[in-house]
NUSEVO-800967 format. One record per residue (C-alpha): residue number from 0; chain; x, y negated, z. Coordinates in steps of 0.2 Angstrom, whole numbers, plus 2048, in hexadecimal, padded with zeros to 3 digits. Example, Ala and Ser with C-alpha at 12.3 -4.5 7.8 and 13.67 -1.06 7.14 Angstrom:
<marlums>
k,c,east,north,up
0,A,83E,816,827 $
1,A,844,805,824 $
</marlums>
This chain:
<marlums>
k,c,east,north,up
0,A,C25,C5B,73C $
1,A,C30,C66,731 $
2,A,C42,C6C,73A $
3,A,C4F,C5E,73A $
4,A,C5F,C5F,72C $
5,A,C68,C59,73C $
6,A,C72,C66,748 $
7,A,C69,C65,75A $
8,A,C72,C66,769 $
9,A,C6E,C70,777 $
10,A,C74,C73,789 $
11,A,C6B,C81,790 $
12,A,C6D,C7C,7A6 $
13,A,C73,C90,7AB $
14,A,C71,C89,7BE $
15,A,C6A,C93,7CC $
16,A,C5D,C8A,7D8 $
17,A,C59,C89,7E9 $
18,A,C4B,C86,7F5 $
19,A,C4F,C73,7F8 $
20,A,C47,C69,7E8 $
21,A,C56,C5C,7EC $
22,A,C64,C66,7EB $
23,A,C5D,C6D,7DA $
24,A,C59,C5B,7D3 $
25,A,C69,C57,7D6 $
26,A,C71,C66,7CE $
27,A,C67,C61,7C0 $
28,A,C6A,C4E,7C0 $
29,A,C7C,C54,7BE $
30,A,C78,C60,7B0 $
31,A,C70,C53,7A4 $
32,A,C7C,C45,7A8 $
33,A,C8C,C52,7A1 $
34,A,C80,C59,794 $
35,A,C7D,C47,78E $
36,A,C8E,C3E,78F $
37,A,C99,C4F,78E $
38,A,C91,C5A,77E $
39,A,C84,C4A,77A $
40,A,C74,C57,77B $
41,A,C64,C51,773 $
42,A,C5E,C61,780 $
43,A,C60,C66,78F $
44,A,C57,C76,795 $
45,A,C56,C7C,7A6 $
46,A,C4F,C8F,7AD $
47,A,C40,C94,7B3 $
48,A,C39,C8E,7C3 $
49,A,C48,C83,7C4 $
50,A,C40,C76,7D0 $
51,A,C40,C84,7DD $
52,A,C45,C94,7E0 $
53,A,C3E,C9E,7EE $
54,A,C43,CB1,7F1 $
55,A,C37,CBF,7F1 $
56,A,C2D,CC0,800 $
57,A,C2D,CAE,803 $
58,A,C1A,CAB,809 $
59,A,C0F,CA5,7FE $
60,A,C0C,C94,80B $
61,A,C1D,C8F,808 $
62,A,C1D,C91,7F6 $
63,A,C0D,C88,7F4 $
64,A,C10,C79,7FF $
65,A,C21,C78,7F4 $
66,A,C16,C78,7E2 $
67,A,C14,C66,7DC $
68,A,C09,C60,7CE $
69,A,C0F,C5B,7BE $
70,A,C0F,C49,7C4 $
71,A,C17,C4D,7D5 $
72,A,C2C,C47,7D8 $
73,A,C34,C54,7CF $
74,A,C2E,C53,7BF $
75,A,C2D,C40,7C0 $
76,A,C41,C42,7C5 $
77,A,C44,C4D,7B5 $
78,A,C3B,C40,7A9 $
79,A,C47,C32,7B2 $
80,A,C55,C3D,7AC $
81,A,C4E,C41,79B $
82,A,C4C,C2D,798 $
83,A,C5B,C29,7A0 $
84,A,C66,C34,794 $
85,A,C5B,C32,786 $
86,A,C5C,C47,785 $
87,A,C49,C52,785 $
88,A,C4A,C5F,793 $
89,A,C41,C6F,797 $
90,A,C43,C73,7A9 $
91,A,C37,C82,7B4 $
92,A,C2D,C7D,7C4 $
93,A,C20,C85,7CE $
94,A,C0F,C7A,7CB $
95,A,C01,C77,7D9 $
96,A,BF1,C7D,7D5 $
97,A,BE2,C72,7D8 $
98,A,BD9,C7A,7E9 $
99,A,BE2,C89,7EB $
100,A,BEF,C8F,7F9 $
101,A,BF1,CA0,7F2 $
102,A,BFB,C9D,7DF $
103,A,C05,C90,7D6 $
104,A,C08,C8F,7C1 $
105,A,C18,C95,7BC $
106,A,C1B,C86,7B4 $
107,A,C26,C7E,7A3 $
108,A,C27,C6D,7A1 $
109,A,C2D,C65,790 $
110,A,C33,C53,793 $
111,A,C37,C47,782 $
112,A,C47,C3D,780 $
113,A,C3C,C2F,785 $
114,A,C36,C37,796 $
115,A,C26,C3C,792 $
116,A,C1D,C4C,796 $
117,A,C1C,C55,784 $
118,A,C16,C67,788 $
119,A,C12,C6F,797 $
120,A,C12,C85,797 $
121,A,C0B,C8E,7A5 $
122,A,C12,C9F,7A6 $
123,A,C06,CAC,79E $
124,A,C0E,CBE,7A0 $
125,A,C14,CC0,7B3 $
126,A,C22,CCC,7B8 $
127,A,C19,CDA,7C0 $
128,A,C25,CE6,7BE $
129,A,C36,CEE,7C3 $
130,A,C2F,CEE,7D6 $
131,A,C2B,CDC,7D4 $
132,A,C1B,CD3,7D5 $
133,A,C1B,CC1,7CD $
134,A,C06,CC0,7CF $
135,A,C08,CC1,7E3 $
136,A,C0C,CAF,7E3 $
137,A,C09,CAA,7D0 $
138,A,BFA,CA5,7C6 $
139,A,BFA,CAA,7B4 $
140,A,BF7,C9C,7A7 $
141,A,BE9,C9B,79E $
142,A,BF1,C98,789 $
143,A,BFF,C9C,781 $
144,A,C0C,C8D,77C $
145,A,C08,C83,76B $
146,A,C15,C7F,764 $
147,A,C1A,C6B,765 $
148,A,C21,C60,75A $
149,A,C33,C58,75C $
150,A,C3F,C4E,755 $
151,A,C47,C5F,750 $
152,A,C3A,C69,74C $
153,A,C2C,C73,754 $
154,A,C2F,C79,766 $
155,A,C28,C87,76E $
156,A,C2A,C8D,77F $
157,A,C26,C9F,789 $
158,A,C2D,CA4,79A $
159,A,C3B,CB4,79F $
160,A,C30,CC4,7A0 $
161,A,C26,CBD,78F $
162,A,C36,CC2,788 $
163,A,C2E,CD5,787 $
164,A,C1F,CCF,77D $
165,A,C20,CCC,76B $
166,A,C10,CC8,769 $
167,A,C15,CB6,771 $
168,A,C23,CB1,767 $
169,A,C19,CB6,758 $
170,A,C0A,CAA,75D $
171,A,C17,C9C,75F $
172,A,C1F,CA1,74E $
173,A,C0E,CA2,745 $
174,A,C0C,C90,74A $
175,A,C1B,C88,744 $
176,A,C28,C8B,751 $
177,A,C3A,C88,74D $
178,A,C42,C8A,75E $
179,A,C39,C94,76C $
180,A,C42,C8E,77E $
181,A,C42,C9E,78B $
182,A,C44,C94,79D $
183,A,C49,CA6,7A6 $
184,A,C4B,CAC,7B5 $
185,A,C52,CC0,7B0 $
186,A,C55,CCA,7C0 $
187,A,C65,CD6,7C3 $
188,A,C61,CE5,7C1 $
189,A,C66,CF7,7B7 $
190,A,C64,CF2,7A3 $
191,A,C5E,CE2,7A6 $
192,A,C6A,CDA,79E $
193,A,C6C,CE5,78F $
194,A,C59,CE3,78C $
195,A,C5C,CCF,78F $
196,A,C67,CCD,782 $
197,A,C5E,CD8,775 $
198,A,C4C,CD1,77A $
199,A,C53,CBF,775 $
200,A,C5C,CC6,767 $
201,A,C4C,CD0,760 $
202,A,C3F,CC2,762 $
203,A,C4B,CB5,75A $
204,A,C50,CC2,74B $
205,A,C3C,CC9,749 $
206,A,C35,CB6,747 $
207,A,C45,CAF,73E $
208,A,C46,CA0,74A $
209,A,C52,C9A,759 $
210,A,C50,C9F,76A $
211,A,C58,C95,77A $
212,A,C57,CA1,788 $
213,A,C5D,C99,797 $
214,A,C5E,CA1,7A8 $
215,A,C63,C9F,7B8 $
216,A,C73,CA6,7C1 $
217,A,C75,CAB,7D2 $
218,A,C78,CBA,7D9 $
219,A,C65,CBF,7D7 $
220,A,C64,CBC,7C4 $
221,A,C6F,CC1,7B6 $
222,A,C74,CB0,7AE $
223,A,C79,CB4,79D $
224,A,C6F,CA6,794 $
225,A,C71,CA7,780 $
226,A,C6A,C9F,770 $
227,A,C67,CAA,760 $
228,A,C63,CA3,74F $
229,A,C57,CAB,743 $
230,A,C63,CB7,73D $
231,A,C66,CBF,74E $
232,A,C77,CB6,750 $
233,A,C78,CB3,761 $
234,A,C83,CA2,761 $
235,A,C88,CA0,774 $
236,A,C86,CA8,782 $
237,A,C89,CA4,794 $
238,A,C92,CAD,7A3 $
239,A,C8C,CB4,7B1 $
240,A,C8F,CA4,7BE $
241,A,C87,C93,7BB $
242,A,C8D,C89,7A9 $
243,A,C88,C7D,79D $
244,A,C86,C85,78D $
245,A,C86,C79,780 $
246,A,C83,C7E,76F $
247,A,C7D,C76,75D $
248,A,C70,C7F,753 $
249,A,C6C,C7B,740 $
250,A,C5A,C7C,73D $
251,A,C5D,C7A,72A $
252,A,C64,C8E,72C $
253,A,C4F,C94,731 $
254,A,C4D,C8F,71F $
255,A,C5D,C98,717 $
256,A,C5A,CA7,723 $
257,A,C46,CAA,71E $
258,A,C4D,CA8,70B $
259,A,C57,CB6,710 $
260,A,C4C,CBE,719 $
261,A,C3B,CBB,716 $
262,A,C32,CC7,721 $
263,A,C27,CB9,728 $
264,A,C1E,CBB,718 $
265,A,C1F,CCE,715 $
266,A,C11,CD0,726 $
267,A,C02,CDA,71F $
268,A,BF4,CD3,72D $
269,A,BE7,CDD,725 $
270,A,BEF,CEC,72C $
271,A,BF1,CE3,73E $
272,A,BE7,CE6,74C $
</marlums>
């Protein structure tokens, strides 16, 4: 489905979460109701692991017996919503794996305008790094995202920490991408948020497509949630608390920008390895 001529209107969620799945839904219930009625969003996009957050050290009993399945409450909550407002969402959960009590998915869920599960992205690339280890609790995914088909164009989705591999944004690109969604959750910490802001800005700019990185705020994690478009313009950014972040992106400028700059064609794969 080629990009729509018609702006889209997102509102990237910058909400921080808790450990009670109730307090979050309702955060979130709140969220899409403004998004919809306030800045009449066609998408709402939530960070990752937004269904619950648990801090580091949590054990792994508690955050396994927390995990649901893609057709536990949560997610059937979140299609309600996405139905109700008529708006697709894109909202992070932890995901219970079948016989184990040792690791959940890392988990994105699309959800259509019609409240229908329309792509699901398990987290493939896991933060093992800056003292942190994200595979103590979490299972890696098995596939990369393929892109889906919208109303709006093609829609592609990888997770926070995929931000420091081209390679996945390149896959999604190279299979028709349009807007890659980046549910986030960036940790505090020295130069983090200068390389989250250039990682977004580089991976929009390299593939000559939007990106929608939001993230979550709190005093663990950076906020900052921004959208670039395929020039590299970043077009909003959020604060460092919780905000909605509304903003329309004109998918006709992919077009006009790779006229421009057409180095999607200019790849020499031969020489690749």
């Amino acid at each position: 489905m080629p990009a729509s001529d018609s702006p889209l209107r997102i509102v990237m969620a910058q909400l921080g979460s808790v450990s009670d799945k109730r307090a979050n839904y309702e955060k979130a219930a709140a969220a899409v109701e403004r998004s919809a009625t306030r800045y009449q969003a066609q998408m709402v996009v939530f960070p990752e692991i937004f269904m619950s957050y648990f801090p580091v050290g949590t054990p792994i009993e508690t955050i396994v017996e927390d995990a649901e399945t893609l057709e536990g409450p949560f997610t059937a909550q979140l299609r309600e919503l996405a139905s109700r407002f008529r708006t697709w969402l894109v909202f992070g959960m932890k995901e219970k794996l079948p016989n184990r009590s040792d690791r959940v998915y890392n988990t994105v869920v699309v959800v259509s305008d019609d409240g229908e599960v329309a792509g699901v992205y398990r987290k493939t690339h896991l933060y093992d790094a800056f003292g942190f280890r994200e595979s103590d609790s979490i299972e890696p995914g098995p596939v990369l995202f393929d892109p889906i088909d919208t109303p709006f164009g093609k829609l592609g989705v990888f997770v926070c920490y995929e931000l420091r591999f081209p390679e996945i944004a390149r896959y999604q690109a190279l299979r028709g991408a349009d807007i890659i969604v980046v549910p986030s959750g960036w940790v505090r910490g020295p130069m983090k948020e200068f390389h989250w802001t250039n990682l977004v800005t580089t991976r929009a700019l390299e593939n000559t497509l939007y990106v929608v990185a939001c993230n979550q705020a709190s005093d663990f994690y950076t906020g900052q949630s921004l959208i670039v478009d395929p020039m590299g313009v970043q077009l909003v950014t959020g604060p460092e608390s919780e905000a909605l972040i509304p903003c329309e992106i004109d998918l006709g400028r992919i077009a006009s920008v790779r006229k421009t700059l057409p180095s999607h064609r200019h790849r020499r794969t031969e020489l690749y390895t």
